[in-house]
ChimeraX commands (.cxc) that place a marker at each C-alpha (Angstrom):
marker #1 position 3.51,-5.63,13.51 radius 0.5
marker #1 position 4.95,-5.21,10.02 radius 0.5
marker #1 position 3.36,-5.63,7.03 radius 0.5
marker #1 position 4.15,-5.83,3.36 radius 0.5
marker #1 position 4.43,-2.23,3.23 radius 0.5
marker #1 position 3.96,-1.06,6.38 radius 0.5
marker #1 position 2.31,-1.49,9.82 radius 0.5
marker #1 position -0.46,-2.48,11.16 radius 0.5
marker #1 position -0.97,-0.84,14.84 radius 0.5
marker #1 position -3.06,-2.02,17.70 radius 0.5
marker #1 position -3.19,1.20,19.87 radius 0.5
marker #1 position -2.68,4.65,19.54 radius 0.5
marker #1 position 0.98,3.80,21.81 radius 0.5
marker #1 position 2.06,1.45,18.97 radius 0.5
marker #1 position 1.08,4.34,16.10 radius 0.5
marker #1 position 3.72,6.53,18.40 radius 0.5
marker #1 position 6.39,3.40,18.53 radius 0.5
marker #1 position 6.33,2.81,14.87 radius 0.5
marker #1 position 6.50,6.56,14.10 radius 0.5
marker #1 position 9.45,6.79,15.73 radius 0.5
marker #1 position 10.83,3.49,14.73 radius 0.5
marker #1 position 10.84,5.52,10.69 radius 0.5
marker #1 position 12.39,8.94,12.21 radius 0.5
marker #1 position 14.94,6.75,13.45 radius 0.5
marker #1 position 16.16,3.87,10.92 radius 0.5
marker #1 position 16.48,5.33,7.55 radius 0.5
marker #1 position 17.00,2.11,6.11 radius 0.5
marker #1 position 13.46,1.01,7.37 radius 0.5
marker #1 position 11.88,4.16,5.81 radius 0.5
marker #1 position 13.61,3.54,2.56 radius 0.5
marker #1 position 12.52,-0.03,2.03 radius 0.5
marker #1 position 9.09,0.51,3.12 radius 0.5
marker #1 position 8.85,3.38,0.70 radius 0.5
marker #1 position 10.51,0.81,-1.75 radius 0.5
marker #1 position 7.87,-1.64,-1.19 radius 0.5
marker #1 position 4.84,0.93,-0.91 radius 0.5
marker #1 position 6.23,2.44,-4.83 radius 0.5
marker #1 position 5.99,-1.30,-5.90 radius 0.5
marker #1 position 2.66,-1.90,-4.63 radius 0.5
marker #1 position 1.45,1.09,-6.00 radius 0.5
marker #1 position 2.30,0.01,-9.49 radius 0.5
marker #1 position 1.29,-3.68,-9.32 radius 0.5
marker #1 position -1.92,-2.34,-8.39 radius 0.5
marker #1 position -2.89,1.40,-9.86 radius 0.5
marker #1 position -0.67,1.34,-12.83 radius 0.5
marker #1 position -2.91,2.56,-15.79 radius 0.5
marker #1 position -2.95,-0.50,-17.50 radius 0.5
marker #1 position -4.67,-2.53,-14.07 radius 0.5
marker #1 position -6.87,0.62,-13.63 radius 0.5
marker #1 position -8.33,0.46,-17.12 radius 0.5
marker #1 position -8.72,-3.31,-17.38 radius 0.5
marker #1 position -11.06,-3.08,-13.83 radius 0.5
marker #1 position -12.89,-0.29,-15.58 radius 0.5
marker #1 position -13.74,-2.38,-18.67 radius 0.5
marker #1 position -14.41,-5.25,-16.56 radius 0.5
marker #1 position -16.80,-3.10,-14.49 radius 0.5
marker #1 position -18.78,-1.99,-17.50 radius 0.5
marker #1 position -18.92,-5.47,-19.43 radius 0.5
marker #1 position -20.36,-6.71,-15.53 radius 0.5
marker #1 position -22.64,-3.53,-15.92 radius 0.5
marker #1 position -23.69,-4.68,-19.62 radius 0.5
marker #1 position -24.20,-8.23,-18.42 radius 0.5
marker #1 position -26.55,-7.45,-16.04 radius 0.5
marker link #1:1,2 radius 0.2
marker link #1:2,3 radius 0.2
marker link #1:3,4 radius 0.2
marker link #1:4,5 radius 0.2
marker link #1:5,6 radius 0.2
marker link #1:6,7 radius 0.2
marker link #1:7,8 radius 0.2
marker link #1:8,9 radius 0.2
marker link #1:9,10 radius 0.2
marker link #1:10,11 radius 0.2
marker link #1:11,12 radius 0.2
marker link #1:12,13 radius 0.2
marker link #1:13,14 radius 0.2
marker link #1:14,15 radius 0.2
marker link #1:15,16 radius 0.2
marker link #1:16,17 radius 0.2
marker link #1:17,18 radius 0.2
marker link #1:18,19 radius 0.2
marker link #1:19,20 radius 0.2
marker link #1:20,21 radius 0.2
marker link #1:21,22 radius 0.2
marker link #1:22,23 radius 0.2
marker link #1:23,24 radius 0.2
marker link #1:24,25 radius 0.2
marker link #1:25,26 radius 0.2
marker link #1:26,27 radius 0.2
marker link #1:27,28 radius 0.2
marker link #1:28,29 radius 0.2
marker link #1:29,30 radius 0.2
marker link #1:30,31 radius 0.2
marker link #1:31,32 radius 0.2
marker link #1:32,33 radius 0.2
marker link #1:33,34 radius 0.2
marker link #1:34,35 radius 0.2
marker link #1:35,36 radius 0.2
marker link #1:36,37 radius 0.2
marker link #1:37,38 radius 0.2
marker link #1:38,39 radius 0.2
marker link #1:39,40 radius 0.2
marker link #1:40,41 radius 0.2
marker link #1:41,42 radius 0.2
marker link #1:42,43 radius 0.2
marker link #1:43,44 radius 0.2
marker link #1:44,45 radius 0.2
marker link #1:45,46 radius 0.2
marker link #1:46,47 radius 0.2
marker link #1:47,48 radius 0.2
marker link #1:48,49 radius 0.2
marker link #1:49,50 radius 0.2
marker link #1:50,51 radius 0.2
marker link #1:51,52 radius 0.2
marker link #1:52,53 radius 0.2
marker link #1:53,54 radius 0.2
marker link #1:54,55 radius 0.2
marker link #1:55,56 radius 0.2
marker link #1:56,57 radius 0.2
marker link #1:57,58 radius 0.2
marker link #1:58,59 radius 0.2
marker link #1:59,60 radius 0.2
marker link #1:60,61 radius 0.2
marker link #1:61,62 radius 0.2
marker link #1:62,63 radius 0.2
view
């Protein structure tokens, strides 16, 4: 099965078919690693990161 930016495996067998599936098709390694560099800076971009942080300690103050 494949995911946003990646796959999700059922079986050891499957972890083997995928990993071949990226030596393989270049263009499949590309775009997930495309789609993996987006995700990682939607999500952990300094800007996100910090924000959780304050809203962490004004949920810590709150309490």
């Amino acid at each position: 099965m494949f995911s946003e930016a990646g796959f999700v495996c059922k079986s050891e067998d499957e972890i083997v078919e995928r990993i071949i599936d990226l030596i393989e098709d270049e263009k499949l390694r590309k775009q997930l690693s495309l789609k993996a560099r987006m995700l990682a800076e939607k999500y952990f971009n300094e800007d996100v990161v910090f924000q959780k942080y304050v809203e962490l300690y004004k949920s810590m103050e709150e309490r």
